[in-house]
C-alpha positions in Angstrom: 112.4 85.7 138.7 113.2 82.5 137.7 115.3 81.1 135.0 112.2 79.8 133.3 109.9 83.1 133.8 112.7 85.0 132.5 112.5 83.5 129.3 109.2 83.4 128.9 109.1 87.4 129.6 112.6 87.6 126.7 110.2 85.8 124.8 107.2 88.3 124.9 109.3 91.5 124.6 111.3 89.9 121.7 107.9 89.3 119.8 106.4 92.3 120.7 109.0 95.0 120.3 109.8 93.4 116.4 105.9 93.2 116.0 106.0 96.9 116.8 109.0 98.1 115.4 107.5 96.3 112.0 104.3 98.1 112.3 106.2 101.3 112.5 108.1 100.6 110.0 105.3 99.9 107.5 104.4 103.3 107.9 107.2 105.2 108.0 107.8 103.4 104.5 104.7 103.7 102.9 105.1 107.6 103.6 108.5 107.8 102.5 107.4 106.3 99.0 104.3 108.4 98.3 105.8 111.6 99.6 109.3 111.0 97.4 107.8 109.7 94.6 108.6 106.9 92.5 112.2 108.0 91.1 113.3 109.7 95.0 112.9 106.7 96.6 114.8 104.5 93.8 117.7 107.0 94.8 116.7 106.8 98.3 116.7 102.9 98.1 120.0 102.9 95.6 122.0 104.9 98.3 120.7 102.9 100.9 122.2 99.3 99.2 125.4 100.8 98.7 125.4 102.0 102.7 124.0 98.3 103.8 127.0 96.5 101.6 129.1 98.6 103.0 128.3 98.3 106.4 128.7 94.3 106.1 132.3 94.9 105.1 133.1 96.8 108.4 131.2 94.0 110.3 133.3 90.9 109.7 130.7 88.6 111.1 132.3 89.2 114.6 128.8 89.5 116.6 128.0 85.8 116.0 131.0 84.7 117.0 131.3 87.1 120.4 127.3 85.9 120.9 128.5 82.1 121.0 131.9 82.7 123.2 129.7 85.1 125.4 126.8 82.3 125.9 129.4 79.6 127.1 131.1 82.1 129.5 129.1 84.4 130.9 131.5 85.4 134.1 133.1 88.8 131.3 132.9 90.7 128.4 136.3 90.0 127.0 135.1 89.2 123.9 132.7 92.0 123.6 135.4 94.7 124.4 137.6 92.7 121.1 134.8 93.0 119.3 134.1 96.6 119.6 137.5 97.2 119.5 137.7 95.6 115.6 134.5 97.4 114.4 136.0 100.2 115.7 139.0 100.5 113.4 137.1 98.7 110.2 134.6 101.1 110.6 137.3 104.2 109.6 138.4 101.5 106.9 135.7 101.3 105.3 134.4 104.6 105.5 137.3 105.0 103.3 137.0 102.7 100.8 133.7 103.9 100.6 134.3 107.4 99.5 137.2 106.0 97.0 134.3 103.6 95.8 132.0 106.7 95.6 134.6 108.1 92.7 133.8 105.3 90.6 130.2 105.1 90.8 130.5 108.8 89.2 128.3 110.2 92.6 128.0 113.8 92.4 128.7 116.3 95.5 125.1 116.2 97.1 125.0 112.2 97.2 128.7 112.0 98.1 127.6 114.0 101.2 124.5 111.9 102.1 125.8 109.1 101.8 128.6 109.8 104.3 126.2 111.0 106.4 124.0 107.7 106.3 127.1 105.8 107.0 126.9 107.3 110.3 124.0 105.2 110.9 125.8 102.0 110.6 126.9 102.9 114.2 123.8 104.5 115.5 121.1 102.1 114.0 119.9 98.5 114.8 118.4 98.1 111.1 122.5 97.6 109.8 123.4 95.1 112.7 126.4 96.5 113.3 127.4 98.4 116.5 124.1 98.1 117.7 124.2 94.6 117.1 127.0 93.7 119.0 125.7 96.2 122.4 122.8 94.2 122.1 125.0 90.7 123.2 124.7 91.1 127.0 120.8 91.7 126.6 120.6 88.4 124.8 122.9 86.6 126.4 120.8 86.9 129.7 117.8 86.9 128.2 116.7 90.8 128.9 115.5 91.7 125.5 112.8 93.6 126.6 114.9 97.0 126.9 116.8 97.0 124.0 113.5 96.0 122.0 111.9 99.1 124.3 115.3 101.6 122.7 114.5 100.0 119.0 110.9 101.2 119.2 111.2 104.4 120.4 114.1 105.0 117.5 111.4 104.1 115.0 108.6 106.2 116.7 110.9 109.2 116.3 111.8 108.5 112.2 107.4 108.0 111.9 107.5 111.3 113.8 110.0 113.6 111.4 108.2 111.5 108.4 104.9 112.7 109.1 106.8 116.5 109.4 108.4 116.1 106.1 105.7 117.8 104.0 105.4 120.3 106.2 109.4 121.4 105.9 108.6 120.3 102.0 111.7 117.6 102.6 113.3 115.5 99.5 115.7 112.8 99.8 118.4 114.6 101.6 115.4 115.3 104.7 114.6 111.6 105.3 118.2 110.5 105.3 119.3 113.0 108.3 115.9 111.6 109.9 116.9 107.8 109.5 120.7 109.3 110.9 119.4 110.9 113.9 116.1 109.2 115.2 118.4 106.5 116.2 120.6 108.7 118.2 118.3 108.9 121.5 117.7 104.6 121.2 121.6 104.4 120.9 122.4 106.6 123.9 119.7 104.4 126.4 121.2 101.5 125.2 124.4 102.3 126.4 123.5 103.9 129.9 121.4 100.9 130.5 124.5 98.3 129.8 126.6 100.4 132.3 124.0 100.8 134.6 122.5 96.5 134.1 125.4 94.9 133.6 128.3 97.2 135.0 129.9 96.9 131.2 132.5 99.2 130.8 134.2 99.5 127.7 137.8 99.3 127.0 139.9 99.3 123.9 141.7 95.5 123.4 143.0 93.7 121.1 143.4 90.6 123.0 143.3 87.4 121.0 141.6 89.4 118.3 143.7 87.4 115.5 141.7 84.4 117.1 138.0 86.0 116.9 138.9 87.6 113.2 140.1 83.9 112.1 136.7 82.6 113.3 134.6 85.0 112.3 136.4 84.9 108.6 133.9 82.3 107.0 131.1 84.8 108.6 132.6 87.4 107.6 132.3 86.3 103.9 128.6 85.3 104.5 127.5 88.6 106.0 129.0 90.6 103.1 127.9 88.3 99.9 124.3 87.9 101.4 124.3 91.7 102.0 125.0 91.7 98.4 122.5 88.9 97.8 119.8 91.1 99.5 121.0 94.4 97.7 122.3 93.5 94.3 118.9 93.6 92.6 118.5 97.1 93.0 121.6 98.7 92.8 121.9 96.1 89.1 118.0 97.7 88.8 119.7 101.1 88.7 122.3 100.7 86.4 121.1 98.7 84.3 117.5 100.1 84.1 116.2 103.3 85.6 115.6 104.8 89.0 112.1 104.6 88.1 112.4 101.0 87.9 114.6 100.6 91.3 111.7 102.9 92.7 109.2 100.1 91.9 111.0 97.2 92.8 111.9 99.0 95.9 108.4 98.9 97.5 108.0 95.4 96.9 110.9 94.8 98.6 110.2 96.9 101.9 107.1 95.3 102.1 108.6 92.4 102.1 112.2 92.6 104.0 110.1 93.5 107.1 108.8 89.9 107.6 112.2 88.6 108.2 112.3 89.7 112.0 110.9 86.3 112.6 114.0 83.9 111.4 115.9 86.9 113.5 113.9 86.5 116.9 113.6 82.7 116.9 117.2 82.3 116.3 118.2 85.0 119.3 115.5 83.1 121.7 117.0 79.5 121.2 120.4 80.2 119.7 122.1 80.0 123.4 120.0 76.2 123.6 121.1 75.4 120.5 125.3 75.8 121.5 124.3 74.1 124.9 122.9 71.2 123.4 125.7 70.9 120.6 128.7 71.2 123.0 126.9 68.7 126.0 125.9 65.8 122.4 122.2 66.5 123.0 120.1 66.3 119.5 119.2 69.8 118.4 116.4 67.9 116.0 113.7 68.3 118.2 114.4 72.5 117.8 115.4 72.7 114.5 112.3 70.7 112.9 110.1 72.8 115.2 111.7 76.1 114.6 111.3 75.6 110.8 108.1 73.9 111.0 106.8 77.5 112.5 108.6 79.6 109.7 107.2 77.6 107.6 103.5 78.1 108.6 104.1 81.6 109.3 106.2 82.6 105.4 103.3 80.5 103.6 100.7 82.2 105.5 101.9 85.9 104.3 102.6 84.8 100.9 99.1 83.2 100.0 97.5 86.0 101.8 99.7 88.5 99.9 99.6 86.5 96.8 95.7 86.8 95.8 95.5 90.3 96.5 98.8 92.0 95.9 97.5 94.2 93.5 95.2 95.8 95.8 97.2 95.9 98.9 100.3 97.5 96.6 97.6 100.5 95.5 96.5 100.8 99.5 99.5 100.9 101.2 101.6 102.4 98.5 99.4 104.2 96.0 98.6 104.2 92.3 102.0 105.2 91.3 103.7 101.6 92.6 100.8 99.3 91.0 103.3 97.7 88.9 104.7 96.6 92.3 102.6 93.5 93.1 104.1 90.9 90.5 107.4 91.6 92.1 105.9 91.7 95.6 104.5 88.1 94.9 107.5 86.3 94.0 109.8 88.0 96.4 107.6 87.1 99.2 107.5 83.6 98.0 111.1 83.6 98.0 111.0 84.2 101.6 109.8 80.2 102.8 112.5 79.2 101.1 115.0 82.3 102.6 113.8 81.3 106.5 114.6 77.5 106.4 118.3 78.3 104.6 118.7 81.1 107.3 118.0 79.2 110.3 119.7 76.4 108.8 122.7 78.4 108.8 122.5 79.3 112.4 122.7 75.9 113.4 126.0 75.5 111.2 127.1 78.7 112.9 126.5 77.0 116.3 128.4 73.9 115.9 131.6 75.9 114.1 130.3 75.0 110.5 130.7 78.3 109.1 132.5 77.4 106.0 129.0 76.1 104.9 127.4 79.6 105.5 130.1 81.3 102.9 129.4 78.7 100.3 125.8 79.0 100.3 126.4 83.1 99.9 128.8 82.3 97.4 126.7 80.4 95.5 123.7 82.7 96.0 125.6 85.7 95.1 127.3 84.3 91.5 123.5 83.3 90.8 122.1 86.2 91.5 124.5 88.7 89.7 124.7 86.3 86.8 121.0 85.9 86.0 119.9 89.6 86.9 122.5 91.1 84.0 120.9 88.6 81.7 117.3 89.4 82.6 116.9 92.7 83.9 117.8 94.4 80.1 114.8 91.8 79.0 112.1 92.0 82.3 113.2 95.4 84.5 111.5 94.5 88.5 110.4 91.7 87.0 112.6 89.7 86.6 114.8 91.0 89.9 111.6 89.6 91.8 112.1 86.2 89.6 115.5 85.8 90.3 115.3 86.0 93.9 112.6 83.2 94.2 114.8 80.9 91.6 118.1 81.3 93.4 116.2 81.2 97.0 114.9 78.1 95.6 118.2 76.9 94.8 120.1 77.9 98.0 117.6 76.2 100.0 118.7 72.9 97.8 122.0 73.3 98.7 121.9 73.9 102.5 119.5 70.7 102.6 122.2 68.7 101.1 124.9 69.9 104.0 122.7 69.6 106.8 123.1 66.0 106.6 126.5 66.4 107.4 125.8 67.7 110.9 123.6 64.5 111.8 120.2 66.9 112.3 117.0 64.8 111.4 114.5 66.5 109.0 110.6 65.7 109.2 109.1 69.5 109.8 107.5 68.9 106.3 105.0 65.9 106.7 101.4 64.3 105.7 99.6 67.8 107.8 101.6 70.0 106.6 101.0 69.1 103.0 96.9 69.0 104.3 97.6 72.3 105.5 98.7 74.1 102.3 95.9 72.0 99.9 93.0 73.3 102.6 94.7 77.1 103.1 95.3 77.6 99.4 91.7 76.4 98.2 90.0 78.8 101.5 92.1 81.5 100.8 91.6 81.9 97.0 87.5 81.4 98.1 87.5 84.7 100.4 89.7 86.1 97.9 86.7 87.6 96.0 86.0 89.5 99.5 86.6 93.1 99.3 90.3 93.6 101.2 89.9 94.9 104.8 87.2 92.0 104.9 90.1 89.4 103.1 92.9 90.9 105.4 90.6 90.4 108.8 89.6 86.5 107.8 92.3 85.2 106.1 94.4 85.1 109.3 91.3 83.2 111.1 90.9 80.7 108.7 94.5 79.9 108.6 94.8 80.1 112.5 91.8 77.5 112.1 93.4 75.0 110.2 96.8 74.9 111.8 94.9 73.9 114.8 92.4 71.2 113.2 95.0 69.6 110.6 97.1 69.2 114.0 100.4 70.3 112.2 101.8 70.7 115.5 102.4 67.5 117.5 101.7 67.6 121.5 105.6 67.6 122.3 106.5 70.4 119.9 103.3 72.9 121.5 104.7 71.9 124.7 108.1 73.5 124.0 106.6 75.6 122.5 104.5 77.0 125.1 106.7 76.2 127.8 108.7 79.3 126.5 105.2 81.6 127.8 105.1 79.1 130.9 101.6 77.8 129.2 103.2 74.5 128.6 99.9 73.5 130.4 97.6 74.3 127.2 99.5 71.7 124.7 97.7 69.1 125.9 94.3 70.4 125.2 95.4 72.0 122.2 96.6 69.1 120.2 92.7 67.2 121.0 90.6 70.7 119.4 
């Protein structure tokens, strides 16, 4: 297979194994919510953020780093071993502090338990980026997605599996979390057979130059753990300061919403390797970078207006009566998210040219926001105003990280004279078929929008072309950009 097949084939599996695993997911959390109930899965959720910032303590940023010195050399896995090696030992670490953290936050016997056993997932699952995260390096690094994409589904067809059998063992909160533990186990186990057995990777315990990879992954290291914080501070400040009930609420407009961030994920794994090429050999990474955002965009603005007109109703369908008070929420977290993917992949590029000091300000800065303006508004406004802080301080991050990126020479013009056409023409349809009843709204919206992209030509002939070129139909851009 040739180079250029082969990454049109990472391409595919990348796209379709998140597509699935999101699918999946929807699922398995919509059941999770109705058969828990509102206040369950608040606890279920609350446990869950204290796991997640945890887990970004123990990571220290290290699989961006080994990702980038494993794309320029591809002859080992030196790095990979160090890496390992370090998550290894923080891993005991922090499942230390955890349990002395556990003391404070007043945890009785039965959550101390759980939530030691869904630490245990921070190894086994891809969800915490972790472990799994950093086996997945030689897959990406020579573009072979498609298996560990293959492992990640078939983890989250087992947890759908033991979701649909929790009524029938009449399971509570203490059920689901041994199913989200274990139904990663078999995905865990094939991705490691499949590494010996592809790559002839062998691991072995070193510490070689790990003082180096710690000091560069430091400024990451700081990212991953205030954004973890970023992304879970709302509801664990939701459960203290308000009610589990409330957390409960919030909580489905969140997992409706988190899922959608696979995309920023996937682009950035399919072009990050380009992206460090083109930087270290002085070739102009603006080409990428406006096109990369320039689909984000398009793709974030699309959920949120079709979200946006009919949240109510697709809150009560997915979720139930119980969650309606979800949907205001669910609107301005989603919101939050067009602003979310163009500071994300922003930050990947400042990861790729040894900028990482800008990643930890923007968490910094995002973090002190956050914490500040959700314990002066969630006494007043409950979900509310956790969903209104995350769109003001997404708003405000993305501010900031459009200021730096000047410093790196990039050239911004994703955002032009179609693109404003785009959203006038979407926003008017959209709200027109809004009045549709929803399976009817949810089938045509996607059309119309699909419809549009291609007749405002938001896409110029050069930008399908790489575009396509990455599913070897580079051939189509032409007649594309003349529809």
């Amino acid at each position: 297979m040739t180079k250029q097949n082969k990454s049109s084939v990472n391409v595919l599996s990348i796209f379709i194994g998140q597509f699935s695993s999101l699918l999946i997911n929807f699922f398995s959390v919509s059941l999770t919510a109705r058969y828990l109930g509102v206040e369950d899965y608040g606890t279920f959720n609350y446990l869950l953020a204290v796991v997640f910032i945890a887990s970004k303590i123990s990571d220290l940023g290290l699989s961006n780093i080994i990702f980038r010195e494993t794309s320029k050399n591809h002859s080992g896995y030196v790095h990979l071993n160090v890496g390992i090696s370090i998550r290894m030992i923080t891993f005991f670490i922090v499942a230390l502090l955890l349990n002395i953290s556990i003391l404070f936050l007043q945890f009785d016997s039965e959550k101390t338990l759980l939530i030691n056993i869904f630490f245990l997932s921070t190894i086994l699952s891809s969800k915490f980026m972790t472990f799994r995260d950093m086996l997945d390096i030689p897959y990406k690094v020579n573009l072979d997605m498609m298996y560990s994409n293959i492992f990640n589904v078939i983890d989250n067809f087992i947890f759908f599996g033991l979701i649909l059998l929790l009524p029938v063992f009449n399971g509570g909160i203490d059920y689901v979390i041994l199913a989200y533990v274990f139904s990663n186990l078999p995905g865990f186990i094939l991705l490691i057979v499949f590494l010996k057995k592809r790559y002839s990777f062998k691991f072995q315990f070193s510490l070689n130059r790990a003082g180096w990879i710690i000091k560069q992954s430091l400024p990451l290291a700081g990212f991953l753990i205030l954004i973890s914080i970023f992304n879970q501070v709302d509801i664990f400040l939701l459960t203290l300061l308000d009610s589990e009930k409330a957390t409960g609420i919030y909580s489905v407009a969140s997992r409706l919403i988190i899922p959608l961030s696979i995309l920023p994920t996937a682009i950035a794994t399919t072009f990050f390797p380009k992206i460090v090429y083109n930087f270290q050999n002085k070739i102009d990474n603006s080409n990428i970078y406006n096109l990369i955002n320039k689909i984000l965009f398009l793709f974030s603005a699309s959920m949120a207006l079709i979200v946006t007109f009919k949240a109510k109703e697709i809150i009560m369908l997915v979720f139930g009566l119980q969650y309606i008070q979800a949907y205001t929420p669910s609107i301005y977290l989603i919101w939050s998210f067009v602003f979310l993917f163009f500071s994300y992949i922003s930050l990947d590029f400042f990861t790729a040219l040894d900028k990482q000091i800008f990643n930890l300000q923007f968490a910094f800065l995002v973090v002190i926001l956050s914490i500040i303006l959700l314990l002066l508004f969630i006494p007043l406004y409950s979900f509310n105003a956790a969903g209104g802080v995350k769109l003001t301080v997404s708003l405000i991050g993305a501010g900031f990280v459009l200021f730096h990126l000047k410093k790196i020479k990039l050239k911004i013009y994703f955002f032009d004279k179609n693109i404003l056409s785009w959203i006038v023409i979407c926003s008017i349809l959209i709200y027109i078929i809004s009045y549709l009843p929803l399976y009817l709204y949810v089938l045509i919206a996607p059309i119309i929008i699909f419809i549009i992209t291609i007749r405002a030509h938001v896409f110029k002939e050069e930008e399908l072309y790489i575009l396509l070129q990455k599913f070897n139909k580079e051939h189509w851009a032409e007649k594309i950009s003349k529809w």
